[in-house]
C-alpha positions in Angstrom: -25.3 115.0 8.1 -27.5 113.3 10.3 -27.8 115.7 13.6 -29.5 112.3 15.6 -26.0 110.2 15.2 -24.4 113.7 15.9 -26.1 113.9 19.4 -25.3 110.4 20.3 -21.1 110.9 20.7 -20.9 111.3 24.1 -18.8 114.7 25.2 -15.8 114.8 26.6 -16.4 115.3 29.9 -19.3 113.0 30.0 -16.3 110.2 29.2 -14.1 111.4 32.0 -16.5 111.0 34.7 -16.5 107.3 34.1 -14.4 104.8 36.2 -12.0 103.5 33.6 -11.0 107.7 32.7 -11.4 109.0 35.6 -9.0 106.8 37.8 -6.7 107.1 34.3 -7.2 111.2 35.2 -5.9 110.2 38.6 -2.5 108.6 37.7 -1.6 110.1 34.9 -3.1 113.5 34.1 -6.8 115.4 33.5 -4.9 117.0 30.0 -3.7 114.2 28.6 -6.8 112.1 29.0 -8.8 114.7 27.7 -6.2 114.9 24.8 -6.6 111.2 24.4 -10.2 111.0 24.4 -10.8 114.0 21.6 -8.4 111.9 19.5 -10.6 108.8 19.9 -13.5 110.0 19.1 -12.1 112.1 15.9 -13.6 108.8 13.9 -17.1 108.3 15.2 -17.4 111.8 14.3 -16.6 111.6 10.8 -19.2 108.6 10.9 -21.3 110.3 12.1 -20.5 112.8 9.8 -21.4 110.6 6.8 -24.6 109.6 8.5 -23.6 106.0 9.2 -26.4 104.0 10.3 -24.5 102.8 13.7 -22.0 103.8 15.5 -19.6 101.1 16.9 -19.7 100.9 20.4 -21.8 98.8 22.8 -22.1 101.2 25.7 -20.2 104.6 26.7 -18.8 102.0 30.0 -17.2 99.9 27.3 -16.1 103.1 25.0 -14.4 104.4 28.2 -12.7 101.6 28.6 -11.2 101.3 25.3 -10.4 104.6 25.6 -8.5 104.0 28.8 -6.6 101.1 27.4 -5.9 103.2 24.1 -4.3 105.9 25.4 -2.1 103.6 27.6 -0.5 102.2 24.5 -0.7 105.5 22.8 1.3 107.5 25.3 3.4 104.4 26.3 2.5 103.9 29.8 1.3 100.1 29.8 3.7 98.0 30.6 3.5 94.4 30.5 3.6 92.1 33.4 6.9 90.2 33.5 7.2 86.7 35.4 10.9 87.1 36.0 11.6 82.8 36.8 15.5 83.4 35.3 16.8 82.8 39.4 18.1 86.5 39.7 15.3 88.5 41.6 17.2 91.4 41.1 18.9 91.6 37.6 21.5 94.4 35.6 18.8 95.9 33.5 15.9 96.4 36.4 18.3 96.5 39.6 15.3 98.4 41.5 13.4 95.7 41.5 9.4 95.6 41.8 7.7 98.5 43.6 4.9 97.6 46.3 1.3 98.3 44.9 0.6 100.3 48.1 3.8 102.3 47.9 2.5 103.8 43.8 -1.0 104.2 44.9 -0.2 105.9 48.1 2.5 108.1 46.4 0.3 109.1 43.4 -1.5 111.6 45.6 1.6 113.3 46.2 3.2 113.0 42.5 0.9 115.6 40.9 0.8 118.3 43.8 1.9 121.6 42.8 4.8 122.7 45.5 6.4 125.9 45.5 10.3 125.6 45.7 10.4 126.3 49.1 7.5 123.5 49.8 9.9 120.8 48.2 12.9 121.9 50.1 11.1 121.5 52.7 9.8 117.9 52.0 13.1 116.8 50.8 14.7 117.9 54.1 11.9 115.7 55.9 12.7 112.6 54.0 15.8 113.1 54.8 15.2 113.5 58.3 13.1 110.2 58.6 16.2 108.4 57.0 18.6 110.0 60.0 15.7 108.7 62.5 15.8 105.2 61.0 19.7 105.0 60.4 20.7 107.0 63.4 22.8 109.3 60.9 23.2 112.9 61.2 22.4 113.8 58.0 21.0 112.6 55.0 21.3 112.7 51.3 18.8 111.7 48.0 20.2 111.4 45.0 19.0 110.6 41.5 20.9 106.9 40.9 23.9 105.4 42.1 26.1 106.8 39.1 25.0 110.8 40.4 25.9 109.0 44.1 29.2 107.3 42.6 29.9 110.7 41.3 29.9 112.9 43.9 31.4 110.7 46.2 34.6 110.3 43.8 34.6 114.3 43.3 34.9 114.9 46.9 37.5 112.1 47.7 39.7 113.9 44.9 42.7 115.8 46.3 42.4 113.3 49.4 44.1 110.3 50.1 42.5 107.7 49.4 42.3 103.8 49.2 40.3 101.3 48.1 41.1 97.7 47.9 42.3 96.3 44.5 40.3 93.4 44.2 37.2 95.8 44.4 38.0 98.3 41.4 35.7 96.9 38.9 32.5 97.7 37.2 29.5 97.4 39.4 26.9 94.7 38.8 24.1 97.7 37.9 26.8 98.7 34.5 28.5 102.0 37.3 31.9 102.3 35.5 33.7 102.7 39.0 37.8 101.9 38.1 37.1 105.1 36.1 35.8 107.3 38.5 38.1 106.3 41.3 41.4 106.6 39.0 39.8 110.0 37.6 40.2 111.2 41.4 43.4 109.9 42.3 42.0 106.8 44.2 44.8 104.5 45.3 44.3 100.7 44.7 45.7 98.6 48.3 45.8 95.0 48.6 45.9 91.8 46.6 43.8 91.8 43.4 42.1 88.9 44.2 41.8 88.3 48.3 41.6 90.8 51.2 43.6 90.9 54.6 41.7 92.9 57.0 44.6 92.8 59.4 47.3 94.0 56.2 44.9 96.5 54.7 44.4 98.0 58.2 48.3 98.1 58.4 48.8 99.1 54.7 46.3 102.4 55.6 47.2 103.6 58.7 48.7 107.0 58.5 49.2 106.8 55.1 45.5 107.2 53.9 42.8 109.4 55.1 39.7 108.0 53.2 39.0 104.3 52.8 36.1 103.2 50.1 35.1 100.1 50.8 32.5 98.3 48.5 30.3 95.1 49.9 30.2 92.2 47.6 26.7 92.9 46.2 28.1 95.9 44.4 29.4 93.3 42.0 27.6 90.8 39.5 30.5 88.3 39.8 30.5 85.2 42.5 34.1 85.6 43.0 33.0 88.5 45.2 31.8 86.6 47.8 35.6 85.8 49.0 35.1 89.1 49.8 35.1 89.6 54.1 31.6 90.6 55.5 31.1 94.5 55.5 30.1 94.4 58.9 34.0 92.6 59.9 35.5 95.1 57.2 33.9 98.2 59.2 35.3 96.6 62.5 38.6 95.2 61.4 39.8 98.2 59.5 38.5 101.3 61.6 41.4 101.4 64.5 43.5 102.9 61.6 42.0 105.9 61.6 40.7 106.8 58.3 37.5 108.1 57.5 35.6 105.2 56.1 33.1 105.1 53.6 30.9 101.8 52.5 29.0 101.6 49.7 26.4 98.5 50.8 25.4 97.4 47.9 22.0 95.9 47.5 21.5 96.2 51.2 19.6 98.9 53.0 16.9 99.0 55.6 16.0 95.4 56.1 14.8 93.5 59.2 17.0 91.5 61.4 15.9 88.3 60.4 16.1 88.9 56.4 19.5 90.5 57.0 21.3 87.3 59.1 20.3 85.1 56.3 21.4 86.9 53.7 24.4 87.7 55.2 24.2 91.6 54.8 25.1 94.6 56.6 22.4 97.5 56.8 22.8 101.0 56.8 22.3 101.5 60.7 24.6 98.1 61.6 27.4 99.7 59.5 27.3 103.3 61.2 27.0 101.5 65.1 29.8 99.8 63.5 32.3 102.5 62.8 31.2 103.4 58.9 31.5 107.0 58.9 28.9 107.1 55.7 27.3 104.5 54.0 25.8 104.5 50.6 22.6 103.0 49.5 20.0 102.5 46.7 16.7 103.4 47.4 15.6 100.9 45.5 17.0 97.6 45.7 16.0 95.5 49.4 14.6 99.0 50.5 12.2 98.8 47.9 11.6 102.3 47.0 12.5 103.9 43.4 15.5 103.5 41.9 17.2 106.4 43.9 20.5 106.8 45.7 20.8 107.6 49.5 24.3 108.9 51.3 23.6 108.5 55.1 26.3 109.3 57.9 28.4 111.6 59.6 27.4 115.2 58.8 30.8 116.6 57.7 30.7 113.6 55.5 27.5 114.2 53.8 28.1 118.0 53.1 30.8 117.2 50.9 28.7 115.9 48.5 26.0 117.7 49.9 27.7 121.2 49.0 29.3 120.0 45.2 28.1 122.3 42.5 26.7 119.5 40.4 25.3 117.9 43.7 21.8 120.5 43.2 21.5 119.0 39.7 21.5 115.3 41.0 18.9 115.1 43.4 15.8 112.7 43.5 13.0 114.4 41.3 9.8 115.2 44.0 7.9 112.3 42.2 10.5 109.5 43.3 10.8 111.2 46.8 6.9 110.5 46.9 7.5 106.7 46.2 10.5 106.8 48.6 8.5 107.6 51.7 6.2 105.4 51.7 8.3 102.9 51.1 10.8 104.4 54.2 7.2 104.6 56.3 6.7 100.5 55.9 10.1 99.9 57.3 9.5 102.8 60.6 5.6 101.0 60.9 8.0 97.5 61.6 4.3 95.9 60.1 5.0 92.7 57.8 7.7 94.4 56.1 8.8 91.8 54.5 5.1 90.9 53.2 4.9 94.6 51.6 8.3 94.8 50.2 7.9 93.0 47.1 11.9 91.9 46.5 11.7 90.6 50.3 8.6 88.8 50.0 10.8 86.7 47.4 13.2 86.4 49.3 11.6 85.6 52.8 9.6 82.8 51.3 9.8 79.6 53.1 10.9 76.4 51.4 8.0 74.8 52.5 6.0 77.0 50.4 7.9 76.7 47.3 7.5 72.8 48.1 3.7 73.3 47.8 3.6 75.6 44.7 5.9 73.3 42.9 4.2 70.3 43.4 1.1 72.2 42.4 2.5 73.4 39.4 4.2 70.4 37.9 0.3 68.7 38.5 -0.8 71.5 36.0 1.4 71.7 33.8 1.8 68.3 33.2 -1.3 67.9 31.3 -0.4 71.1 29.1 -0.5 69.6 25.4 3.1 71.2 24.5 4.5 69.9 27.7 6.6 66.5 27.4 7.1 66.1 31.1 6.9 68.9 34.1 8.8 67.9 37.6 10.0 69.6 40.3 13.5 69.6 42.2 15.3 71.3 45.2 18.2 74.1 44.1 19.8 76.8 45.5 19.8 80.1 43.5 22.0 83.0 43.0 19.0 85.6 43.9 21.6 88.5 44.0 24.4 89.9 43.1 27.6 89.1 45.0 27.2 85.2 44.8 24.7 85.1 47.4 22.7 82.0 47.3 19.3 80.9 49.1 17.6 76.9 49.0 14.7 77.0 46.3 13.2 75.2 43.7 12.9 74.1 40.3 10.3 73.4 38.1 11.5 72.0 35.1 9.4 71.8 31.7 10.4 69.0 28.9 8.4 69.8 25.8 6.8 67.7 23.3 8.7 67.4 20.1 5.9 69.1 17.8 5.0 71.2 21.1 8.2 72.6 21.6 8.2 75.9 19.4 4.4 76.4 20.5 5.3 76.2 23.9 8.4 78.7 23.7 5.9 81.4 21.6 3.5 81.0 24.8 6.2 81.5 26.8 7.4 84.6 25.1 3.6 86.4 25.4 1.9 87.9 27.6 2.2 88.0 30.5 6.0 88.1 29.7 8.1 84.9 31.3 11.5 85.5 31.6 13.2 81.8 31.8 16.5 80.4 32.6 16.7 78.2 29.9 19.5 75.5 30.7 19.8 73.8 26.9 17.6 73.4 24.5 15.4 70.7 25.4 14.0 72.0 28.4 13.2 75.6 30.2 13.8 75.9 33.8 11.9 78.1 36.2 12.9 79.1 39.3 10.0 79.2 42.1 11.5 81.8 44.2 12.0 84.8 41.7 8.6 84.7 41.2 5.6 85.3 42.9 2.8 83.3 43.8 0.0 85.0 42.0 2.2 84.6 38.7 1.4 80.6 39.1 -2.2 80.7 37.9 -1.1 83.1 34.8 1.3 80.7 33.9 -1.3 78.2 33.9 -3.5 79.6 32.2 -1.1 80.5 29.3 0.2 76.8 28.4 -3.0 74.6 29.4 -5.6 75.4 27.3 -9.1 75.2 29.2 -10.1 72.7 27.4 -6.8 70.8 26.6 -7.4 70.1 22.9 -5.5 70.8 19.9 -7.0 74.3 18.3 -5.8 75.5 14.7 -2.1 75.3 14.4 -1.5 73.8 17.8 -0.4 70.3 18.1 -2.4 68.2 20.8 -0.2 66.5 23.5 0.3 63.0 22.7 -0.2 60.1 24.9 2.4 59.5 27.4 
């Protein structure tokens, strides 16, 4: 053995006071990166072991950062950037949509906290406390998802009567199986199956229902939902008939004025002045927070679901209620919301400024070696469920015939591109459902810094 090579493995704790571990320590835990590093160093030991004339590392900064990135992959918690360019920014499979930076940084001091139980009660009742202040609800509940939220609201409108409109008993765009959970509870179907009358389904209610569930359009992937009347008109048009009215709002939430008259949405506070007597929303979603579900309204209301037996088992874990107020914090603050909300960044940005990137990026692109021909055109996108549709634009990428299948496995890595692909022949990214950072990686992935043909890749012909 040699006892020199022996000395020169750095310890443990010598690893984890470096920056790469040490922040690791922060976000995930001290235990597991300790774990982590005593199984990478297993080998070196057995070199040095076998009194191996080197051991393989440049410097214990670089060893920590390997470390760091192997006990990412090891433990699963890498995850690869996406550039989502398919024209959805909020899809079925990742209906939250991207959290703010600040909102996991901020809420990663709180995540690892040890709280007794009544310390958690007691920070889940203030969460739900700063909702009521930002709705102007009287009470407020978190709950894990919108099928726990689905759930509970179906097991306490059972026994009641209760109405929903036909043409709205169908699965909701996020995969909530709701035709099954309303019939389960005796949920009566009102109306046409395929338009709404506010003035007949206010006559068809009216003493002859004493709960109404009314769902906005963006509960629903389809774009025959947006026939569907505003929610904001619904509240109004059906509330003289005297039923207790609940509205689940779909991708809406918290959003500023201006976002929400664009996209045509109703928030949570606009549908209780309105005459909602709860509302229900996603925490994630245009709030921005985790992928949580949020029950906000009158107080009788609430305690029905409140007060179920299950309702105990389906709250919001204390790690997503972290995430959830900071995120409710940036809306109260009123300071660039739509800046620091990721999903409404995307959806607040100009069209002047898609104009600029997609000029910039067609210039790029256009000398990519696997790229036939890159231009640019106006559209208009359907960002979000429900049909709704903003102006933005197209960048549209011809490849090269020997270029094409190098330009799709480019594509495919990393970072990950999602693309709308509209045939074969060409792949079409849509400039608003990503952001403007994601340009440059793009870049970078199909031009090649020095735009020649290397190995197996076929240089661009002359145009």
């Amino acid at each position: 053995m040699s006892e020199s090579n022996v000395n020169r493995i750095p310890s443990i704790s010598q690893l984890m006071e470096l920056r790469p571990l040490k922040d690791l320590a922060h976000k995930v835990s001290s235990s597991t990166v300790a774990e982590g590093v005593k199984a990478y160093l297993q080998p070196y030991q057995k070199m040095a072991m076998e009194a191996a004339p080197t051991l393989p590392y440049a410097s214990l900064q670089s060893l920590a950062s390997e470390i760091s990135d192997w006990i990412l992959g090891q433990k699963g918690l890498s995850r690869p950037e996406v550039i989502n360019a398919t024209g959805q920014v909020l899809g079925a499979d990742f209906p939250a949509g991207p959290i703010a930076e600040e909102i996991l940084v901020q809420a990663h001091a709180r995540r690892h906290e040890y709280r007794q139980a009544t310390a958690q009660e007691n920070y889940r009742q203030a969460i739900e406390q700063l909702l009521c202040e930002l709705t102007g609800a009287e009470a407020a509940l978190v709950v894990s998802d919108r099928q726990a939220a689905f759930y509970l609201l179906a097991q306490a409108l059972r026994g009641h009567k209760t109405a929903v409109p036909r043409s709205q008993m169908s699965a909701t765009f996020d995969q909530v199986a709701l035709p099954k959970l309303l019939e389960e509870a005796g949920v009566q179907e009102v109306g046409s199956s395929n338009a709404i009358d506010l003035a007949a389904l206010a006559g068809e209610i009216s003493g002859k229902a004493d709960h109404l569930l009314w769902l906005d359009k963006t509960n629903f992937a389809a774009s025959g939902s947006d026939v569907f009347p505003p929610t904001l008109e619904a509240i109004k048009g059906v509330k003289a008939s005297g039923t207790t009215l609940w509205a689940a709002l779909g991708v809406a939430g918290l959003m500023p004025d201006a976002t929400q008259q664009e996209l045509g949405l109703c928030s949570a506070k606009q549908a209780l002045e309105a005459g909602a007597d709860a509302v229900l929303v996603g925490g994630g979603f245009l709030l921005g927070g985790p992928a949580c579900a949020i029950v906000l309204g009158k107080a009788a209301c609430v305690s029905r679901l409140a007060e179920h037996p299950i309702a105990g088992l389906l709250r919001t874990p204390p790690a997503s209620l972290a995430e959830l107020e900071v995120a409710l914090r940036i809306h109260q603050s009123g300071d660039r919301v739509d800046d620091r909300i990721p999903v409404m960044s995307l959806l607040s940005t100009s069209e002047e400024n898609l104009d600029l990137r997609a000029t910039r990026l067609v210039d790029q692109l256009s000398i990519s070696p696997w790229i036939a021909e890159a231009e640019a055109s106006p559209a208009e996108g359907f960002v979000l469920p429900g049909g709704i549709k903003l102006p933005t634009r197209h960048v549209t990428l011809k490849p090269t015939a020997e270029g094409a299948e190098t330009l799709y496995a480019h594509l495919q890595g990393f970072p990950t591109v999602a693309c709308w692909s509209k045939n074969a022949e060409e792949v079409v990214l849509d400039l608003r459902t990503f952001f403007p950072r994601n340009d440059a990686q793009l870049v970078s992935k199909l031009v090649p810094e020095d735009n020649t043909n290397e190995g197996d890749v076929i240089g661009k012909p002359e145009k």
